[in-house]
Each structure stands twice: as C-alpha cells, then as structure tokens.
C-alpha positions in Angstrom: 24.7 -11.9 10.0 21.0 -12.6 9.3 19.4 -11.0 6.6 15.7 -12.4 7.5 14.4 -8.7 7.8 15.7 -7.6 4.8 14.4 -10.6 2.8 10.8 -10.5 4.3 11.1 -6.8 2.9 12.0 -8.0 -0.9 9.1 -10.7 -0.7 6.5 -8.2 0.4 7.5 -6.0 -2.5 6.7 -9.5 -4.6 3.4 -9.6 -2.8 2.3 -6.2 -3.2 2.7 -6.4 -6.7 0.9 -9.3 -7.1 -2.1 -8.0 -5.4 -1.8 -4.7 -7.1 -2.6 -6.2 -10.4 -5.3 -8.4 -9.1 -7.3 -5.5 -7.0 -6.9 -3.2 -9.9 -8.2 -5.9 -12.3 -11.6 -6.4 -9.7 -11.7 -3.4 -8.6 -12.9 -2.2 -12.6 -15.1 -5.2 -12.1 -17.3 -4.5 -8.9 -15.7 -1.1 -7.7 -13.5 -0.8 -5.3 -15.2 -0.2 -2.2 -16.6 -3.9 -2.3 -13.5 -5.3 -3.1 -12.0 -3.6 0.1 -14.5 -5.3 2.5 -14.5 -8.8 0.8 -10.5 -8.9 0.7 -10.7 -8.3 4.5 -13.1 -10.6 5.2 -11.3 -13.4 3.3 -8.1 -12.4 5.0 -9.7 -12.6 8.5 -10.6 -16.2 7.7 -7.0 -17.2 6.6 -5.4 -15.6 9.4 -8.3 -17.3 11.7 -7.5 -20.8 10.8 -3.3 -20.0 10.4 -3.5 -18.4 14.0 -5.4 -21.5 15.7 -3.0 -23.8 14.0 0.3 -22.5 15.0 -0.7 -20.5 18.3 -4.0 -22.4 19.4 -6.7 -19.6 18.9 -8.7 -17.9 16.4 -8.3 -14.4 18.0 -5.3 -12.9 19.5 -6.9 -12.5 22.6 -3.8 -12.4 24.7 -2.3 -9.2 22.9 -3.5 -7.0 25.1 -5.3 -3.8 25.8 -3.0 -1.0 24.6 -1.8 -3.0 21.9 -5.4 -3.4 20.4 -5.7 0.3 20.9 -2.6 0.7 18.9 -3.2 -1.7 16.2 -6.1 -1.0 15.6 -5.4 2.3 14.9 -3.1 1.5 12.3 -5.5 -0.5 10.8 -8.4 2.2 10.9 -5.4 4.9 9.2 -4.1 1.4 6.9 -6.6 -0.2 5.7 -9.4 2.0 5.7 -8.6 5.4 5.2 -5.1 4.8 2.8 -6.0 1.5 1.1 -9.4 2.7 0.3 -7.8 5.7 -1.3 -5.4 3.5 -2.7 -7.9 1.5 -4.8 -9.4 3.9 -6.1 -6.7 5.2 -7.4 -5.8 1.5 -9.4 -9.6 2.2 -10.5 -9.0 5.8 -12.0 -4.4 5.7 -13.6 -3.6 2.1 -12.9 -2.1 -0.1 -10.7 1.6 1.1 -12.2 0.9 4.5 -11.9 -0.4 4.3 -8.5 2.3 2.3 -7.3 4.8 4.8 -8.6 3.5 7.2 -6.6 3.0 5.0 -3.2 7.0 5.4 -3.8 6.0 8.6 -1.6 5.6 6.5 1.4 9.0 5.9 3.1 9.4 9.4 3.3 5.9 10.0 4.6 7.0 7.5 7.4 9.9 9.1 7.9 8.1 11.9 8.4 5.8 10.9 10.6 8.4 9.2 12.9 10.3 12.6 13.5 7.0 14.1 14.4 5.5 11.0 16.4 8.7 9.1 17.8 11.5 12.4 17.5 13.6 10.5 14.5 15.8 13.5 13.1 15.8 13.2 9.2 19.6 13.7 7.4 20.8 16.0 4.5 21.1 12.9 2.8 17.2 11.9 4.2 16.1 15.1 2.6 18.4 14.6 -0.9 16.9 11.2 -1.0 13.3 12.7 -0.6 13.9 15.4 -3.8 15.1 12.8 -5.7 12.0 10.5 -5.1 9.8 13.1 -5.7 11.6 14.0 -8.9 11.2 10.5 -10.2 7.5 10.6 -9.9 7.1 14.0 -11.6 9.1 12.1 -14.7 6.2 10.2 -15.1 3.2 12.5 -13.8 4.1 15.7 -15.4 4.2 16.6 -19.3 4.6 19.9 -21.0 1.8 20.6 -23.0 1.6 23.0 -25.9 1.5 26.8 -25.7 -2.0 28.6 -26.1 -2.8 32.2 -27.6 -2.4 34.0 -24.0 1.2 32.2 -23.5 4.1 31.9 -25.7 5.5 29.5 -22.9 4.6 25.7 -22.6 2.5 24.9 -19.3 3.3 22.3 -16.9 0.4 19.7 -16.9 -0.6 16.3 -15.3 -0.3 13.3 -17.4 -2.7 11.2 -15.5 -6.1 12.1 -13.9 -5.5 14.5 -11.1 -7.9 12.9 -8.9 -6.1 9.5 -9.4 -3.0 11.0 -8.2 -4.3 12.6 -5.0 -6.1 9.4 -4.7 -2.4 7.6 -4.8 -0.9 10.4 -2.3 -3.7 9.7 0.2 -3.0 5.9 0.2 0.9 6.6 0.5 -0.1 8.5 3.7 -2.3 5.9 4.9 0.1 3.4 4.8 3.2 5.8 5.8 1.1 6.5 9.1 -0.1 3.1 9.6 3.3 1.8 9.5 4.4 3.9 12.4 1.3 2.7 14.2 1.9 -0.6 13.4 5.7 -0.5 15.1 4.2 1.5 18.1 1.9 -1.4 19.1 3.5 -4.1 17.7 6.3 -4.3 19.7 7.9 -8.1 19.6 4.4 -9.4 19.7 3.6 -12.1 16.9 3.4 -10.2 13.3 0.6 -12.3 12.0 -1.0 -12.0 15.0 -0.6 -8.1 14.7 -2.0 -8.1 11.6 -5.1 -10.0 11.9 -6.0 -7.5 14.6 -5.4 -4.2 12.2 -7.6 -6.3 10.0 -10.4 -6.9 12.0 -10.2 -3.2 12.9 -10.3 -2.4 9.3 -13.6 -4.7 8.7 -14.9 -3.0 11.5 -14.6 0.6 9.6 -15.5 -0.5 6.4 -18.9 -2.0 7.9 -19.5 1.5 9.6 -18.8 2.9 6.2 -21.0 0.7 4.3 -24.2 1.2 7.1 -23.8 4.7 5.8 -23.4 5.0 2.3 -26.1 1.5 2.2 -24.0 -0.2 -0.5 -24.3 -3.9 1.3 -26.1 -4.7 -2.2 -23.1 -3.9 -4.2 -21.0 -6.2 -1.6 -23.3 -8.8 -2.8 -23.1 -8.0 -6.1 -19.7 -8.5 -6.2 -19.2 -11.8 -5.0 -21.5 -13.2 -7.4 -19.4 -12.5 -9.6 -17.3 -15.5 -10.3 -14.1 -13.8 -12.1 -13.7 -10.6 -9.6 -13.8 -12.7 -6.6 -11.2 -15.2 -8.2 -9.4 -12.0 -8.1 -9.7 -10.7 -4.5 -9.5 -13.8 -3.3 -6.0 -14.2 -4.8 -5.4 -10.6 -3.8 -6.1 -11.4 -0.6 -3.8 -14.3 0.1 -0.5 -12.2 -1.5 -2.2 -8.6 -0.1 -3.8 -8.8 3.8 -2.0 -11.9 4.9 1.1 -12.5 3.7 1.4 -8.7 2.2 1.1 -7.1 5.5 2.1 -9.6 7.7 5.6 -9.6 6.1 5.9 -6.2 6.4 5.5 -6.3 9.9 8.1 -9.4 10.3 10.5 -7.2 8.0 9.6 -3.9 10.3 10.5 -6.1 13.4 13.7 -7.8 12.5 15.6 -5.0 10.6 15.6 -0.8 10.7 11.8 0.3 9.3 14.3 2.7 6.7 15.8 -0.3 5.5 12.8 -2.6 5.4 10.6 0.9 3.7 13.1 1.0 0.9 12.8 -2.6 -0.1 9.4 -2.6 0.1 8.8 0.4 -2.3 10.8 -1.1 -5.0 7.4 -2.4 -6.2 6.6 0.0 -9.2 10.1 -1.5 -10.4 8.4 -5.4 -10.3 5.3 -3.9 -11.9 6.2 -3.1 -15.1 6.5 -6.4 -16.4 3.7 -8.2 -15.5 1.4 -5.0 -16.4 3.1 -5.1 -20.1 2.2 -8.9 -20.5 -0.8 -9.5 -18.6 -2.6 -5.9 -19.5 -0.4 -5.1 -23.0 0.0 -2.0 -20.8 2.9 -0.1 -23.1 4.7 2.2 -20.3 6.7 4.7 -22.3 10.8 5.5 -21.1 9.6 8.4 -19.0 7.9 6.2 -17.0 10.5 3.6 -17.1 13.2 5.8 -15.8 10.8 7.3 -13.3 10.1 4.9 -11.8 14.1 3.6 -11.5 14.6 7.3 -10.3 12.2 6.9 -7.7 12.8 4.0 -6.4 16.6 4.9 -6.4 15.6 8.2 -4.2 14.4 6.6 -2.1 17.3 3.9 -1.6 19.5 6.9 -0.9 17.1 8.4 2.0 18.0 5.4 3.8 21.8 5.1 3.3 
C-alpha cells in the first residue's frame, strides 16, 4: 500500500514550520504586509522556472477556465485574506502560539466541506473538535487573580487578544482555501495548481497595496539584506514546496488524513523556537499543544 499521501502530509508539516519561524523572524523586521507580497513574488519565480523545466511552460496555461476560477479563489481566501491574517498574528504572540491555534483548521475544513461538498461530520468528528479546542485554551487562557467586586478568579487571555483572532482568521483562511483548492484542483498537476493560487494571491496583494500606497515599504524591505535572506528562505519551504505538498498530499490520500498530519506543526515548533529564539514555552503550553494536536488526530479516526 502506498503511503505517498500520507508522507507529503508529514513533510509539509516540516515545511510549515520552517517557514513559520523565518516569516515571523522578517516579518518583525519589515512588517508583515511586505513580507507577504515579496514571498509570493519569489515563489512565482521558482515555480516559473520548475514548471518550464518539467512541463515545458512558465504558466499553466492549459488548466483551464473553471479551474483558474477555482484556484484562484482559493488563493484570493489562502493567501491573501488567511495568510495575511496569519502573519500578523507571528508579528503580535509568535510563530508558536499562532501555530497552536492554526491547530483550528482541520475542523474548520471539515466544516466547510459539510456546508460546501455535504460531508456529514461524526460523534467522534465532533469529540475530536472539543478536544482540539480544549488543547488551545491550555495555552490561551489563564486564571487571573480576584478583584474587590469578585471573590472568584476571572478567566483571562494569556496572549494578545488581537493576535489570537488574528491566528483564528488565518486558520479559516486556509480551512476554506483547502476546500477550494480540492474543488479546482481535481487530478490536475499540484505544483501547477499552486502557482496559479499564487499568482492569484499577487494579484490581491497588489490591489491591496494600490490602496493602502505602501509600495515604499515593499521597497524598503528588500533592501534589507537579513529580512529578505529570510523570506526568501520562507519562500522556498512556504509557497512552493509548503503548498504544493499539501496539495500532492490532498490528492493522493483522504484531506482528514492529510489535515491531521499537516497540523502536527505546533508539535515541530517548539524545538527550534527554544534554540533558535531562547523562546522558554512553559508545560501548559507543552501539553496544549500535544492535546491539540491529539484532538485533532481523533476527529479523523
């Protein structure tokens, strides 16, 4: 039996958590509304040169009308809307944290599939789903002490509100996108797939920039020699062989089984965050993160 889906699944975990770290570390850097539009941009270029060497064309021009439609949707709802959420979450509780919380995800997309494509969720789906959520309120909730008007201790967020909605909105994004992604996708070429959801999301983020006129900032940004080192490599492990990995491990196993795997990234990201940011995660985060991560295993048994 071939396991090719399942294993594409583990290795995008691997990738996702290296470009966590690495967008976190330029997003404080340059912000993180540059370091969207450059990763892109630097991804469109591998995936350019990759495409015309191993299917003869810069541009997947033989995709297809309703599959552009479709993909680049996903990549309007991915890339733009979730992962520029997302980054500003690394920017405001962390890469770790944020992570944690993108744990929300496989449920999202579960839930989006029973509403877009009729899948019926289990009582085991929905056991699964209380104990992810449980994991992450290990780690974003604390009791805090009593005041004058209370003799009983109040339930209060560890981390920066805004960093956690921040986090939920880029779960979403990517939940939705993912559903996208498998609608217009089909058994079309993943990389392929991907370059189109990436061009779709340059095309947003240059509407976006027109608007808020912060093409100086863009340029700003790669001057500087150490952040783009880091999108650059962000880029490689993040818009190219991130998402297209995700899309090969979406195609060749069930999206429940290749959504689990793929969220076992706050797991992988406590160790490199402890020795390559001294970051000191407490047990309660620790054990969240195993609990959530481990909730979400069991929504897809």
């Amino acid at each position: 039996m071939s396991y090719f889906g399942e294993f594409a699944a583990l290795l995008t975990a691997v990738f996702w958590t290296v470009t966590s770290l690495s967008f976190e570390s330029a997003g404080k850097k340059v912000g993180s509304l540059s370091v969207n539009l450059i990763r892109l941009l630097i991804a469109f270029l591998i995936y350019a040169v990759y495409l015309k060497i191993t299917r003869g064309m810069f541009l997947p021009l033989d995709a297809g009308l309703e599959r552009w439609l479709w993909l680049s949707l996903s990549g309007l709802v991915g890339f733009v809307i979730g992962d520029l959420l997302l980054f500003q979450a690394f920017v405001v509780v962390g890469a770790r944290v944020s992570m944690l919380i993108m744990a929300f995800a496989p449920p999202i997309t579960a839930l989006i599939g029973w509403i877009m494509l009729g899948e019926v969720l289990s009582p085991m789906n929905w056991l699964g789903m209380a104990i992810t959520i449980a994991g992450i309120s290990v780690v974003i909730l604390k009791r805090s002490k009593s005041n004058g008007s209370s003799r009983l201790p109040r339930l209060t967020s560890a981390y920066s509100l805004q960093g956690i909605l921040l986090a939920f909105g880029g779960a979403l994004g990517q939940g939705a996108g993912l559903i996208l992604s498998k609608k217009g996708m089909g058994d079309y070429d993943a990389f392929a797939s991907s370059q189109i959801r990436v061009l779709a999301g340059i095309a947003g983020f240059t509407i976006l920039f027109f608007i808020m006129k912060r093409w100086r900032k863009v340029g700003e940004a790669m001057r500087n020699t150490s952040a783009m080192k880091r999108i650059t490599l962000g880029s490689v492990f993040g818009p190219f062989l991130g998402v297209s990995f995700s899309l090969l491990a979406i195609q060749n196993t069930q999206a429940g089984i290749a959504a689990t795997l793929m969220a076992i990234v706050p797991v992988l990201i406590i160790p490199p965050a402890i020795f390559l940011f001294n970051e000191k995660p407490n047990w309660k985060e620790i054990a969240g993160a195993f609990i959530a991560v481990g909730g979400v295993a069991l929504f897809f048994l």
